[in-house]
N, C-alpha and C positions, 0 to 999 in steps of 0.2 A: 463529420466532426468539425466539418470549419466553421458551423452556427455558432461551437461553443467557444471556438480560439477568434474567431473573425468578428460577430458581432456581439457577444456578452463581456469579448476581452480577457479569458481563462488563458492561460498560460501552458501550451502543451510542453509536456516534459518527457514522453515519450509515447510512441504508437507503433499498433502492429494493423495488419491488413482490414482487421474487425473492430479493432477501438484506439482505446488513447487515454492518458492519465495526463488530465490539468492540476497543476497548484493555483491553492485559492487562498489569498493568504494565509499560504502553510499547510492546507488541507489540502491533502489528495483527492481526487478524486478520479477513478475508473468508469469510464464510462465504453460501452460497448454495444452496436447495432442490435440492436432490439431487445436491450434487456437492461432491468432495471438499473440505475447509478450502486458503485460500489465504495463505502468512503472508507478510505484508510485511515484509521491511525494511529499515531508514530509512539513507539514506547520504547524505553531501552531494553525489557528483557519481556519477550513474548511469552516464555513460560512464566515466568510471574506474573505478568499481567494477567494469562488467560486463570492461574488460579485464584488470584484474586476475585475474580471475576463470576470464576465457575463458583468459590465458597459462597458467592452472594446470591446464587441460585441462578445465574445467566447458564441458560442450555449453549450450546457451540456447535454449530453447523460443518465446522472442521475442526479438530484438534491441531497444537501446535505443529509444523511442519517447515525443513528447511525449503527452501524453491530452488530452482533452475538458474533464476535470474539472479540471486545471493539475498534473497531476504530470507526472513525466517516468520510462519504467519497462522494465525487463526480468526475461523470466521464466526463472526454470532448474527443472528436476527433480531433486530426490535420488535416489540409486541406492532407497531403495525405492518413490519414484513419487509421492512429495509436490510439491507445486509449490509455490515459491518465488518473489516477489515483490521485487527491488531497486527503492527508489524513492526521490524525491525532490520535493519542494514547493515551486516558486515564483513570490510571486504574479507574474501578470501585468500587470498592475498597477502596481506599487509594485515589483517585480523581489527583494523580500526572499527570502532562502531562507527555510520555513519549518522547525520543528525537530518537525512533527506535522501529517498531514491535519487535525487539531483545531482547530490553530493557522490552515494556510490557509483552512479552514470559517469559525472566528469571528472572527478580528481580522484576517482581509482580504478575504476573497470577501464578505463581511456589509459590511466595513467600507469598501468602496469601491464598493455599490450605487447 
């Protein structure tokens, strides 16, 4: 992972033993030991979006679901085989929506230890 933070200059915001999530001007991106980029992205309400979404005939590789980590998320694929990430952050906690994993990272999952 240090190609992407050390010499392209990505911004990591969080990592576990097998990958790691850069912001990229605001874009997430997941990237993970041998498998393809995952890009997030940010909406206020995941079930909305994903209907949105599904009425315009987008298939969904997961349905909306809350996470472990406190987001709340569904996946789709692009017609050429990208995977796509809708998500959203709120703590649990404090119930604020966040406006960046960054945000629910530092000034709430920290801040309500």
């Amino acid at each position: 992972m240090s190609f992407y933070q050390d010499i392209l200059g990505f911004e990591k915001i969080s990592e576990w033993p097998a990958g790691a999530i850069f912001d990229i001007a605001g874009v997430e991106i997941g990237l993970e030991l041998k498998a393809k980029p995952e890009i997030c992205l940010l909406v206020e309400d995941v079930d909305k979006a994903y209907q949105n979404l599904k009425d315009k005939g987008l298939k969904f590789v997961a349905e909306p679901k809350d996470q472990p980590w406190g987001g709340r998320t569904a996946a789709f694929v692009d017609p050429d085989g990208n995977e796509f990430e809708i998500e959203s952050f709120q703590c649990k906690v404090c119930g604020k929506t966040c406006q960046s994993y960054r945000e629910l990272l530092e000034e709430h999952l920290r801040k309500h230890r």
